[in-house]
C-alpha positions as CSV (number, residue, x, y, z in Angstrom):
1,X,104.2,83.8,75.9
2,X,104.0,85.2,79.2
3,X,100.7,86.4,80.3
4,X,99.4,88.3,83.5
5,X,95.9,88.4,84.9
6,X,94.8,91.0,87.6
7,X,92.1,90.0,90.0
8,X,90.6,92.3,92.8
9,X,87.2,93.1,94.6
10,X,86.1,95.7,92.1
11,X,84.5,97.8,95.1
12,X,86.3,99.1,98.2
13,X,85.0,100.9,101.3
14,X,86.5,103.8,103.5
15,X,89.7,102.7,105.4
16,X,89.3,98.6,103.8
17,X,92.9,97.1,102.7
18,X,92.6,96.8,99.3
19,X,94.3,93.2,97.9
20,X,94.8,92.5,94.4
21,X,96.4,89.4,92.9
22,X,98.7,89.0,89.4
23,X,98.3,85.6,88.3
24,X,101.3,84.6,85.6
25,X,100.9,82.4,83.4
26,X,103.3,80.8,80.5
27,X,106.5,81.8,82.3
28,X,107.9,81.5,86.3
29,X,107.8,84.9,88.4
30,X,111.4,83.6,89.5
31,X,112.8,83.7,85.9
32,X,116.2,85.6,85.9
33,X,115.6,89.3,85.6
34,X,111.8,89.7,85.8
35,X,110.6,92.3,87.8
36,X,106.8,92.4,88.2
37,X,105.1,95.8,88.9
38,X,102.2,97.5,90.2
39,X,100.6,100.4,87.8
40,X,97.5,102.2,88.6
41,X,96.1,105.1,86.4
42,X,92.9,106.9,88.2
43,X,89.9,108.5,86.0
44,X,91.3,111.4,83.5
45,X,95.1,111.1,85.3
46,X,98.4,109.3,83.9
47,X,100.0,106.1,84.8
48,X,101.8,105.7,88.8
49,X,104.2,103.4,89.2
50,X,103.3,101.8,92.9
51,X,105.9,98.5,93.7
52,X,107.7,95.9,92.3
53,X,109.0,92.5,93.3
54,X,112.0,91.0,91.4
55,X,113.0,87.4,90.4
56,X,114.8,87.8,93.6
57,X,111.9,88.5,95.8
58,X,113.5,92.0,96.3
59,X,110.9,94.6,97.1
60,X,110.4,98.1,95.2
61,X,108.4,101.1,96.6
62,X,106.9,104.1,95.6
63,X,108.2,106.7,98.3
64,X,104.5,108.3,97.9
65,X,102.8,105.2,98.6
66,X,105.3,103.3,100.6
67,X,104.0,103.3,103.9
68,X,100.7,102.2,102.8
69,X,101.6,99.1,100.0
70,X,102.8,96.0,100.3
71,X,103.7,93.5,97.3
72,X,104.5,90.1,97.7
73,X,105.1,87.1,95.9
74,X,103.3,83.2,96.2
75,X,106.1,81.2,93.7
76,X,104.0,77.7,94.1
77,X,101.1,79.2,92.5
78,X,102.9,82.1,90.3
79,X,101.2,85.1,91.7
80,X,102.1,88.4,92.8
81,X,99.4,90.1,95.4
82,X,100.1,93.6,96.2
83,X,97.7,94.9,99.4
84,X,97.2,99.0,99.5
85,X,95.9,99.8,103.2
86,X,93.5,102.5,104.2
87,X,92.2,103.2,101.1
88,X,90.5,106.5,100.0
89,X,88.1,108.0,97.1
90,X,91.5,108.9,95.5
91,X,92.6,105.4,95.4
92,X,90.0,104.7,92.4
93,X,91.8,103.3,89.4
94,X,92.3,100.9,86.9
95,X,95.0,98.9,88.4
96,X,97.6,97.1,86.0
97,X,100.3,94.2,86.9
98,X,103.1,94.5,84.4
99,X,106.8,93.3,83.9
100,X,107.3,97.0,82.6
101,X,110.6,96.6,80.9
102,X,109.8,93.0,79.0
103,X,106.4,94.3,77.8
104,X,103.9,92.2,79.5
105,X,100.8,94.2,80.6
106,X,97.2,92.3,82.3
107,X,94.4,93.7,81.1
108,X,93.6,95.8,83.9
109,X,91.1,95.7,87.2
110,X,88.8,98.2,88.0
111,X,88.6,99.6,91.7
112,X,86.0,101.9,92.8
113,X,84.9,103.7,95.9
């Protein structure tokens, strides 16, 4: 069974680049027709889609957020980091790494301000 761990610094600071890391485990990020996404929802607000990275390694954006995020892939240790720049108070979430359409969600990592 595939499972996804989200790691992060828990705390952020004015204008810091904010990286967070999907570890995979029980199944290869390359597998045919996996697409791994980003998913934050902030205090009291719904779910927003950020990126995704395919099996492919092709790249997904968020218009909103696109000039700020990046997500990309490490196959040799099955991770997918996405990196958020210049982040703000409004950037406080729970963030999620999911496969979306195959069901897989992490657990979750906390970002504050």
């Amino acid at each position: 069974q595939v499972q996804l761990q989200e790691s992060g610094p828990g705390l952020v600071k004015p204008s810091q680049t904010l990286s967070l890391t999907c570890t995979v485990s029980g199944g290869s990020i390359t597998t045919n027709d996996y697409y791994w996404s980003w998913i934050r929802q902030p205090p009291g607000k719904g779910l927003e889609w950020m990126a995704r990275i395919a099996y492919s390694g092709n790249t997904y954006y968020n218009p909103s957020l696109k000039s700020r995020t990046s997500i990309f892939r490490d196959t040799s240790k099955n991770q997918i980091t996405l990196q958020l720049m210049y982040v703000t108070p409004e950037d406080t979430a729970v963030y999620y790494c999911t496969t979306l359409g195959k069901g897989y969600w992490g657990q979750g990592t906390q970002v504050k301000w």
